[in-house]
GUPALO-945469 format. One record per residue: residue in three letters; residue number from 1; x, y, z of N, C-alpha, C in turn. Coordinates in Angstrom, 3 decimals. Example, Ala and Ser with C-alpha at 12.3 -4.5 7.8 and 13.67 -1.06 7.14 Angstrom:
<recs>
{rec ala,1,{13.190,-5.690,7.800},{12.300,-4.500,7.800},{13.200,-3.300,7.800}}
{rec ser,2,{12.850,-2.250,7.080},{13.670,-1.060,7.140},{12.900,0.030,7.870}}
</recs>
This chain:
<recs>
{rec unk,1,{32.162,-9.845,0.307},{32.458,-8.514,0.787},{31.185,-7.674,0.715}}
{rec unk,2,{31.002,-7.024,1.933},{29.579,-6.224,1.846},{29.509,-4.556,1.417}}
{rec unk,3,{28.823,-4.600,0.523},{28.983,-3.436,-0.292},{28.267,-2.031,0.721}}
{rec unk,4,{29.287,-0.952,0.456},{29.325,0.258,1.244},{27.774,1.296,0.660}}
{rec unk,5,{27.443,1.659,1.537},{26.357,2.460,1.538},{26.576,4.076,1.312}}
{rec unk,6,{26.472,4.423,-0.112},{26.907,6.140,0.384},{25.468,6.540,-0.998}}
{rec unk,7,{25.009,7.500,0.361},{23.734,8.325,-0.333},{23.925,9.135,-1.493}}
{rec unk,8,{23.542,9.155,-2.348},{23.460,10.474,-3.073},{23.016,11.786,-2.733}}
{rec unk,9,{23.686,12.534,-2.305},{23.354,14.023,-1.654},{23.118,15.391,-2.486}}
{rec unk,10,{22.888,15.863,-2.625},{22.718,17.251,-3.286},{22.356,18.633,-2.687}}
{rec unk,11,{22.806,19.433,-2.887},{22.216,20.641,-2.056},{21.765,21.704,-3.187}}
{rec unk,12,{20.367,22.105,-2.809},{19.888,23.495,-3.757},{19.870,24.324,-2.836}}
{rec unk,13,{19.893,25.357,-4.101},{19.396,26.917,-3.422},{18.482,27.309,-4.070}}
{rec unk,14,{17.643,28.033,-2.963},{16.203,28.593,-3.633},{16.584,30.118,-3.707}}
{rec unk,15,{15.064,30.760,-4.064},{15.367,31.917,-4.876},{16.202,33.070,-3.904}}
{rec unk,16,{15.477,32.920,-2.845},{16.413,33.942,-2.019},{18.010,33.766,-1.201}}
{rec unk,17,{18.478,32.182,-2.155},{19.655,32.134,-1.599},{19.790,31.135,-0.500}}
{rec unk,18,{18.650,30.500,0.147},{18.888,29.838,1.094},{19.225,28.247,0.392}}
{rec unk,19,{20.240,27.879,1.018},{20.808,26.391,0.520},{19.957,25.278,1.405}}
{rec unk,20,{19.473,24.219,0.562},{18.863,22.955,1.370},{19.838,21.825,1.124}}
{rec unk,21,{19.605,20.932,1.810},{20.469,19.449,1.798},{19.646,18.400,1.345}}
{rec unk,22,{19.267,17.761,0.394},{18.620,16.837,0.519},{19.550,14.969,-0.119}}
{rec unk,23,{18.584,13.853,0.027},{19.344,12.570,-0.358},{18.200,12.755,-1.755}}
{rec unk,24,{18.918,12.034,-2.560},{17.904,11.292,-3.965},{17.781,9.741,-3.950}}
{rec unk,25,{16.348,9.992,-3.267},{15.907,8.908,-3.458},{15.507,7.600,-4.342}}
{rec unk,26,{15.194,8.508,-5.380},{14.995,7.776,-6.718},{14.695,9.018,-7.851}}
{rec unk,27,{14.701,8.035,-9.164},{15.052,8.881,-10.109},{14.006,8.538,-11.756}}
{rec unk,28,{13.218,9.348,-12.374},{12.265,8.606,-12.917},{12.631,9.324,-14.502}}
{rec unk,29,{12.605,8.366,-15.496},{12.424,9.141,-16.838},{11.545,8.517,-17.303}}
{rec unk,30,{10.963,9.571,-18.050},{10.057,9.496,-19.068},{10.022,9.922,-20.452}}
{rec unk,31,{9.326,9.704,-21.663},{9.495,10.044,-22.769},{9.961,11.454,-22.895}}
{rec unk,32,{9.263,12.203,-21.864},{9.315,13.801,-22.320},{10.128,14.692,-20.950}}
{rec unk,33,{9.848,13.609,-20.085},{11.248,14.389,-18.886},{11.756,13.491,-18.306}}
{rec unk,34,{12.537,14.350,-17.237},{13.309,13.295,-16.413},{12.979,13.830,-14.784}}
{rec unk,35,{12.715,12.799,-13.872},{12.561,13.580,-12.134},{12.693,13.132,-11.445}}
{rec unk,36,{13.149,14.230,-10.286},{13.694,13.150,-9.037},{12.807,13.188,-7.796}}
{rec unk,37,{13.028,11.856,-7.103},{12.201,12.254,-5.890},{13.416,12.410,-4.767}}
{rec unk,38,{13.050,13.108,-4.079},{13.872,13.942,-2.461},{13.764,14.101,-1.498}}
{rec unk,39,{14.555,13.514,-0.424},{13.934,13.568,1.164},{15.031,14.629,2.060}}
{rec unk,40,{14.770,15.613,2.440},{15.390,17.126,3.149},{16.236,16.026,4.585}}
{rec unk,41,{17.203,16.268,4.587},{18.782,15.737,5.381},{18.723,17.461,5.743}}
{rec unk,42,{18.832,16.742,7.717},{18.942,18.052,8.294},{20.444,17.503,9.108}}
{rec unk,43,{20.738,18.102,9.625},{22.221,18.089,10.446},{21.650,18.227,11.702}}
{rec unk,44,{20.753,19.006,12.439},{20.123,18.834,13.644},{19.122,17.847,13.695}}
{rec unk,45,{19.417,16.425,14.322},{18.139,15.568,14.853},{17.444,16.071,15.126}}
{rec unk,46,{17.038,16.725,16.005},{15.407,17.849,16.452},{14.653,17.974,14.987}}
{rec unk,47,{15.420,18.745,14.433},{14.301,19.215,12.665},{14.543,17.909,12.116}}
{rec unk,48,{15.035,16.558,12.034},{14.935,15.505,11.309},{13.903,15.145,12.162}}
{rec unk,49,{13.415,14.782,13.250},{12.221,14.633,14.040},{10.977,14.970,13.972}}
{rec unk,50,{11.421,16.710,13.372},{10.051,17.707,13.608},{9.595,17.337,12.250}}
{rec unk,51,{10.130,16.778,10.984},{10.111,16.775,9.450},{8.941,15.761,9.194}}
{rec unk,52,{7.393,16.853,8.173},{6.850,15.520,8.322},{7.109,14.486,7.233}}
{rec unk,53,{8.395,14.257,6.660},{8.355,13.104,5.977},{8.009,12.933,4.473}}
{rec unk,54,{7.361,14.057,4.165},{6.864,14.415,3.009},{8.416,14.573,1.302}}
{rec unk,55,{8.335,13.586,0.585},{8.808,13.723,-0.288},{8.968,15.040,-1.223}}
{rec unk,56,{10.224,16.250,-2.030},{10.294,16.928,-2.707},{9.870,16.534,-4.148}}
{rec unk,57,{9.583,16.262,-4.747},{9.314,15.816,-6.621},{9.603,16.960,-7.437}}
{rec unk,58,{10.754,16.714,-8.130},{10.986,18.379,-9.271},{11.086,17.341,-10.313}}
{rec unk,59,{11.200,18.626,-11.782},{11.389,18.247,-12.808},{12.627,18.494,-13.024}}
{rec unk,60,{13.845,17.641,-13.833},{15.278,17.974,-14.289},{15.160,18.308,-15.309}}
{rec unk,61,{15.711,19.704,-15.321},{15.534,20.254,-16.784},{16.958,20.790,-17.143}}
{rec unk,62,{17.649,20.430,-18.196},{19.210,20.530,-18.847},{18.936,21.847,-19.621}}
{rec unk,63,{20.440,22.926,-19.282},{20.062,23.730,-20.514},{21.341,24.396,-20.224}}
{rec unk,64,{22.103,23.902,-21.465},{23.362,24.483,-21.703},{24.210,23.389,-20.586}}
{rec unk,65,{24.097,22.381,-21.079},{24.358,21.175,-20.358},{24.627,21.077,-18.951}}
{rec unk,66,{24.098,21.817,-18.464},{23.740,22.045,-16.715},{22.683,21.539,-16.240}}
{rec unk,67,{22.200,20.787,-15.599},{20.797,20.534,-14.826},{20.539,21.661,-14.014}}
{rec unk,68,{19.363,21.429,-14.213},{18.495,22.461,-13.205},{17.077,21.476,-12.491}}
{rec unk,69,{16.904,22.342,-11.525},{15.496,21.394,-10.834},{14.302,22.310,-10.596}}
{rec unk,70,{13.110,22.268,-11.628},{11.991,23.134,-11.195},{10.901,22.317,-10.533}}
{rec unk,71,{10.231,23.140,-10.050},{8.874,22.549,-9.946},{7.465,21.958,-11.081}}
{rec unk,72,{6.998,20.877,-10.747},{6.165,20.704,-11.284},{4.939,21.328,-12.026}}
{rec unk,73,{4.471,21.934,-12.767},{3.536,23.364,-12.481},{2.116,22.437,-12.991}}
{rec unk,74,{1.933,21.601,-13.329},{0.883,21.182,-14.069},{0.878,20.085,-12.917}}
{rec unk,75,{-0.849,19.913,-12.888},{-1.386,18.711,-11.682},{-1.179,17.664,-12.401}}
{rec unk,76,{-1.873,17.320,-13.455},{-2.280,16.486,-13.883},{-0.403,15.890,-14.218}}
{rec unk,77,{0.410,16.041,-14.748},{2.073,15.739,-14.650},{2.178,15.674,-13.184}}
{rec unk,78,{2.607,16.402,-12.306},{2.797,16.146,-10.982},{2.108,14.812,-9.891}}
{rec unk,79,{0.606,14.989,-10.720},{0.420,13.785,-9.966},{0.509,12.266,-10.380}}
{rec unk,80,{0.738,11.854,-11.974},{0.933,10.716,-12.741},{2.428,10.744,-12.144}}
{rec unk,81,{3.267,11.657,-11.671},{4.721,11.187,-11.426},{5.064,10.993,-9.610}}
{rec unk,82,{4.187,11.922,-9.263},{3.808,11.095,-7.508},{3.329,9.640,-7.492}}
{rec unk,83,{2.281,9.548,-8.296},{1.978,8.147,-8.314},{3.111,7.026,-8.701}}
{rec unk,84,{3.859,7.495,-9.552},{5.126,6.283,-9.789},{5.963,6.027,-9.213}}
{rec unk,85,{6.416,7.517,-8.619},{7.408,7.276,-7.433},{6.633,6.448,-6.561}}
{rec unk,86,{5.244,6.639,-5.770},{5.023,5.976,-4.797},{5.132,4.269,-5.153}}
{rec unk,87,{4.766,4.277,-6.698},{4.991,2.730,-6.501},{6.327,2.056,-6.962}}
{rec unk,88,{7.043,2.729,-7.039},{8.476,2.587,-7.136},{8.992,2.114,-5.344}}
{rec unk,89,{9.139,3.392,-4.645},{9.603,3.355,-3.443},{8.739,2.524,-2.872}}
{rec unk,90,{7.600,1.965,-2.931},{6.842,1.175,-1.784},{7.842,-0.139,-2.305}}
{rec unk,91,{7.768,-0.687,-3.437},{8.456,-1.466,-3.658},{10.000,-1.794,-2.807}}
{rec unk,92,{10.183,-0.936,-3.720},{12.384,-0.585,-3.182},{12.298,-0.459,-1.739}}
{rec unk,93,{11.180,-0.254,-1.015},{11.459,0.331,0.914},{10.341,-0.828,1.568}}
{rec unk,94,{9.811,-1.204,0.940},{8.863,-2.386,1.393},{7.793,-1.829,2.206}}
{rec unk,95,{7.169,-0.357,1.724},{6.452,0.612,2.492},{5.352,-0.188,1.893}}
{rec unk,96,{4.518,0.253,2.988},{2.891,-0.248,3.005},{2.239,0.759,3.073}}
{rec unk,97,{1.005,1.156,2.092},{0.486,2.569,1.990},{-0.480,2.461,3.227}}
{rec unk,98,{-0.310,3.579,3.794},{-1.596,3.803,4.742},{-2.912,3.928,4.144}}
{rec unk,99,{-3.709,3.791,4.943},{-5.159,3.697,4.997},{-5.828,5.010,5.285}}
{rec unk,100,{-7.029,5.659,4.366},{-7.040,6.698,4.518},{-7.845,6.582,5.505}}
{rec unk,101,{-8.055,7.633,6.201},{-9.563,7.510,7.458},{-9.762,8.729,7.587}}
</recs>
């Protein structure tokens, strides 16, 4: 029997209220946090078209046993956890990194 496909979806709202849709792609912990990576699910094909593709990365932060999702604020964290996702998902999607030029 072939097992059913259902995304994990989530929707935020940012500060001024506007709600986004996104899937969770993957999901990373570490000693000192936990984060997800996120790809923006539009309902109009046109803006899934126009989208360049670019992954969301927040930090999950619990408080008062609620999750919350901030941003990364520190490079040097943000980019050791871009780097894992990427080699996570190249794996899991069988992506081949481009070549810079």
């Amino acid at each position: 029997m072939a097992e059913e496909f259902n995304p994990d979806i989530i929707s935020l709202e940012d500060d001024d209220g506007k709600e986004y849709t996104f899937e969770v792609l993957d999901r990373i912990e570490t000693d000192d946090a936990r984060y997800v990576a996120l790809l923006p699910v539009y309902d109009d094909p046109k803006k899934m078209l126009d989208d360049n593709g670019e992954l969301v990365i927040l930090k999950v932060v619990e408080e008062n046993g609620e999750e919350f999702f901030e941003d990364i604020e520190d490079d040097d964290e943000y980019n050791m956890i871009v780097d894992a996702f990427t080699d996570r998902l190249q794996d899991l999607y069988d992506i081949e990194e481009a070549e810079d030029q």
